[in-house]
N, C-alpha and C positions, 0 to 999 in steps of 0.2 A: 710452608714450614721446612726448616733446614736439619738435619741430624748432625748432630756429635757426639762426643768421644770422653768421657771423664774415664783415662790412666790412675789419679790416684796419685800415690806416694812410690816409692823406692823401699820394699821391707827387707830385701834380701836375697842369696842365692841368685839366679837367672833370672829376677821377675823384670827386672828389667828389658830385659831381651821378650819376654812375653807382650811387655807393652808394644815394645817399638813393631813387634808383628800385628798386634793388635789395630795400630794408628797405620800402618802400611795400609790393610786391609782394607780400612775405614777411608784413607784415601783413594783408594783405589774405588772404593763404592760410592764417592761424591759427597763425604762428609763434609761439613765446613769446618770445622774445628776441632782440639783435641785439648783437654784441660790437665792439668797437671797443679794437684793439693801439696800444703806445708801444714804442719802443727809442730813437731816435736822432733824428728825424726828427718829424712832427706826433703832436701830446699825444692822449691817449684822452679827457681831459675836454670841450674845446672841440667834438670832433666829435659827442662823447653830446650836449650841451648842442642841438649844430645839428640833430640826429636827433629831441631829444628835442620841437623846438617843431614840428615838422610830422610826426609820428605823434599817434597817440592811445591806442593800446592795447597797442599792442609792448613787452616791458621793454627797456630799454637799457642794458648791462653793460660795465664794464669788463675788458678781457681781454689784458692786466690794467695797472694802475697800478704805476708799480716804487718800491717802498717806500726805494731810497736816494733817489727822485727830489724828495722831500716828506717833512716831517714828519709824526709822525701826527696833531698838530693839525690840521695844513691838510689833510690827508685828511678827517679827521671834517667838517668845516666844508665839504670840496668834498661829501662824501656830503650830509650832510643839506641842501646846497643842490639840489643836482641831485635828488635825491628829491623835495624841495616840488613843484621847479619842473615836473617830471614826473609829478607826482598819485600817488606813491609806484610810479616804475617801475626805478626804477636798484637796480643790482644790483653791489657793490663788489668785483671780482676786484683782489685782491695778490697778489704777486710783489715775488720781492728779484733778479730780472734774473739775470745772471752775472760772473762778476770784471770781463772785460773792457768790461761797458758801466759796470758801478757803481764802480768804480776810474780807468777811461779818461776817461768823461764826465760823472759826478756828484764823482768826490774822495771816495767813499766805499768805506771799505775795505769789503772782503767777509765777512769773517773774521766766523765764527758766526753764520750766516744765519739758522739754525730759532732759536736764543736770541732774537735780533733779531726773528725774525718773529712768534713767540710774544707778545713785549712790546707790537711795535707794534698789533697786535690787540686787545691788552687796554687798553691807552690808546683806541684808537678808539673800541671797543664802550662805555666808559664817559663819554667825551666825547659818544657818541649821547645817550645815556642820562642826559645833561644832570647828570652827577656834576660835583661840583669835582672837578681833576684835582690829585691831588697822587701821585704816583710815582717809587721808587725801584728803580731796576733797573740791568740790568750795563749799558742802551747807552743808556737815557734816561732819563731824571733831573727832574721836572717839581714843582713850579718848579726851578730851579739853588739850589744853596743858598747860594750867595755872592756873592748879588746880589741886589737889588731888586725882581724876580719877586716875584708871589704866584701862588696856586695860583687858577686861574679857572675859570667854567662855563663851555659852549658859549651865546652869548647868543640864537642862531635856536633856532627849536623846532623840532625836525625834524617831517615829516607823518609818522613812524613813527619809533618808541624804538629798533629794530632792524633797517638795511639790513643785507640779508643778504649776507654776508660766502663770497668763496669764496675758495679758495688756489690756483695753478699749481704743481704737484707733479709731479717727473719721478722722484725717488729715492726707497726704500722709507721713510727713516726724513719724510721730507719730505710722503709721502701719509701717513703715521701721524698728522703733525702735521693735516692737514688731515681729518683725522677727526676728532680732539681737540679743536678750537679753531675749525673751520669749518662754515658750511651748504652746501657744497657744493666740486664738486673740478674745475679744468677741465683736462682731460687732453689731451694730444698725441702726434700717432703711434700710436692704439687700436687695436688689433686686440683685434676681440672675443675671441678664441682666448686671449690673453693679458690681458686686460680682468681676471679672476676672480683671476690674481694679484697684480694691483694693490689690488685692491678688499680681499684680504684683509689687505692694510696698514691701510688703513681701515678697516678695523672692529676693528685691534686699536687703535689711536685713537680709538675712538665707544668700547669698551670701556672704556680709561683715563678717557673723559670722565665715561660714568656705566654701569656692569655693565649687560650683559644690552640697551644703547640700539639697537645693531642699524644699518643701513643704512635705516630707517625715514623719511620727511622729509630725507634726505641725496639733492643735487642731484649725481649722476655726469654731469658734462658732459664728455662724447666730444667732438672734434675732427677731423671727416672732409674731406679733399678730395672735390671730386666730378668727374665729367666723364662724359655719355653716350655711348654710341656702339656700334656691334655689333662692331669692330675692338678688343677690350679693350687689345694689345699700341700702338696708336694713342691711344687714349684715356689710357693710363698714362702717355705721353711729356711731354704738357704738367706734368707732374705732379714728374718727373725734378729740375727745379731747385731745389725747395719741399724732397723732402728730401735731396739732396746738401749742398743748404744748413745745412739743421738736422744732419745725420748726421759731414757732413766739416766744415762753415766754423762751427757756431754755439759758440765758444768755441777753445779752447785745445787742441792733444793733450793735454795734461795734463786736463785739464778742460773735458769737454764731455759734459753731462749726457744728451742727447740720443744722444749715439755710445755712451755707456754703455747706455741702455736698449737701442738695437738688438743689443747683445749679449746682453741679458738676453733680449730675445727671441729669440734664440737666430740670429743673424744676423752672428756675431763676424767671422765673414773676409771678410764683404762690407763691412761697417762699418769695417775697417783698413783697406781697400784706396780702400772713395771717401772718408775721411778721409788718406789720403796723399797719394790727387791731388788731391784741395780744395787741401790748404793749401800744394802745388808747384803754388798755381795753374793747375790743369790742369782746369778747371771743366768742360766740356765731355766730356771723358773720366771724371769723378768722376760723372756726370749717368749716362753711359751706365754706369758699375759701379753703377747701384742696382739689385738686380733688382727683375726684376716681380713675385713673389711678395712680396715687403716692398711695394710699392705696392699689390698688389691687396689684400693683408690690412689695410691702414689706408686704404682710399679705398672710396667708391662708385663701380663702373664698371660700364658697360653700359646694359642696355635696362632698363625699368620693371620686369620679371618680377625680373632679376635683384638688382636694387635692394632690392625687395622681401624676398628671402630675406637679403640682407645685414642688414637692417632689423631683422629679426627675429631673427636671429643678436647683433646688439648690444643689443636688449633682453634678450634671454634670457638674455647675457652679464652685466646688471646696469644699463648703461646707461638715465638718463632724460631727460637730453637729448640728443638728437646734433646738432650744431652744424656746417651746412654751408660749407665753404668751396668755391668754387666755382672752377672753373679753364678755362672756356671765355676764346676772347680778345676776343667783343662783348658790352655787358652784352646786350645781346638774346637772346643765348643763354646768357649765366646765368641768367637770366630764365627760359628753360625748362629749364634744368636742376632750378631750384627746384619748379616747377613738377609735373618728373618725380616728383622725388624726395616730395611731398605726395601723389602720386598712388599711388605707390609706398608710401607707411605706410597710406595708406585700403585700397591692396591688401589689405596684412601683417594688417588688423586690431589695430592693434596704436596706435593712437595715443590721447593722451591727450583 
């Protein structure tokens, strides 16, 4: 199993300077990768780009790019740019976001996401592949046909015919697609415990793709908070806003893919209740209804020892990369948290 690096967004003042120490660090301890999010607020591209001119060996991924936000031409055209420029280290995470960001702030409807996401991947992957693009499909249509368009190649030569492509998958038929049609999967909210049912969506998608292809060269990227500390109930708290957020505020009561998994995880009456007070604005009290046993199952907490058996629990579960997000409040101390947690997979035996 491989570790990484989930940066996040661009919120302000020097944090950005705190990542770029942060992904230093994390290369320098043999990370494989380092992720970089979009919703609202600063793009995933410009920050890979700023990441990608002062590292050397780290991949730099998107986690993820939201497919209403861009065409998949200019996606193709951002991948094979940011590939060159990074000696072939970028790594192309899509997403189609949720109604409310793709509707709210792009003008793009939501309606038939997997059809759309489907499409847009197959125009990408062949726009890599320096194909003329000529496509006809239910959401994109390349050239238009009642117009002046022709069908065009990509004119850059990417440093690689194939950036590999991963999907953010929260629902069953959604990580199927991400079997089918991706090389890897980045997941959120993992509990190894429940890891093994996700994954068996994925391989009924690696099935469809081609019989018998297996979880083989498929990149399962887990999504852990982390935080040390021998006070575990103390160490889970900074933790609290991250998923009340996701659990109760990241969507709609109707639609919120995230509060549906916590059900699936079998967390259904906790998951109504901090989704009641999220959305009556009651943030504070939604934070304290998440229990601890939903944070300890999807975080790393504790000392090196314990880390360790976590570690090893997520590989054994299936996981090959686990992707840290780190929840201390000075980088200096996410700094050693990274640090723990390297220390902690050389424990495990278990790193790649």
């Amino acid at each position: 199993m491989r570790l990484g690096l989930n940066i996040g967004f661009v919120l302000g003042g020097d944090d950005h300077l705190d990542h770029l120490r942060l992904v230093k660090e994390a290369e320098q301890l043999g990370f494989s990768v380092t992720w970089a999010a979009e919703a609202y607020g600063s793009d995933a591209v410009t920050l890979l780009t700023w990441i990608a001119a002062q590292t050397s060996t780290i991949d730099v991924g998107a986690g993820v790019l939201q497919i209403p936000a861009r065409t998949p031409a200019m996606t193709a055209m951002t991948a094979a740019t940011l590939d060159r420029l990074s000696g072939g280290r970028f790594r192309l995470g899509l997403g189609v976001s949720g109604p409310q960001v793709s509707e709210g702030w792009h003008g793009v409807r939501f309606g038939k996401p997997l059809e759309r996401t489907r499409e847009y991947v197959e125009i990408v992957n062949a726009a890599l592949r320096r194909e003329t693009i000529a496509y006809d499909g239910k959401h994109f249509t390349l050239p238009l046909p009642d117009g002046p368009g022709k069908a065009l190649k990509l004119s850059t030569r990417p440093l690689r015919d194939h950036v590999p492509v991963y999907l953010a998958a929260v629902g069953p038929k959604n990580l199927e697609l991400a079997g089918e049609i991706a090389d890897g999967w980045l997941g959120i909210l993992n509990d190894p415990a429940y890891l093994g049912e996700q994954l068996n969506h994925i391989r009924t998608g690696r099935e469809q793709r081609e019989p018998g292809l297996g979880l083989d060269g498929f990149d399962v990227v887990a999504t852990v908070p982390v935080m040390t500390g021998d006070d575990l109930q103390a160490a889970a708290d900074p933790i609290r806003g991250y998923t009340a957020l996701y659990v109760g505020g990241m969507g709609s009561r109707e639609k919120n893919f995230y509060n549906q998994l916590a059900v699936r995880m079998g967390y259904a009456d906790a998951a109504k209740e901090v989704q009641d007070l999220y959305l009556a604005k009651k943030h504070r009290e939604a934070m304290a209804a998440v229990p601890f046993g939903f944070i300890d199952a999807i975080s790393l907490l504790g000392d090196k020892a314990r880390m360790a058996d976590k570690l090893t629990a997520y590989a054994e579960a299936g996981a090959t990369t686990l992707t840290l997000t780190p929840f201390a409040s000075t980088v200096d101390e996410r700094i050693a948290a990274l640090r723990t947690v390297s220390e902690a997979l050389e424990l495990a035996g278990i790193g790649d």
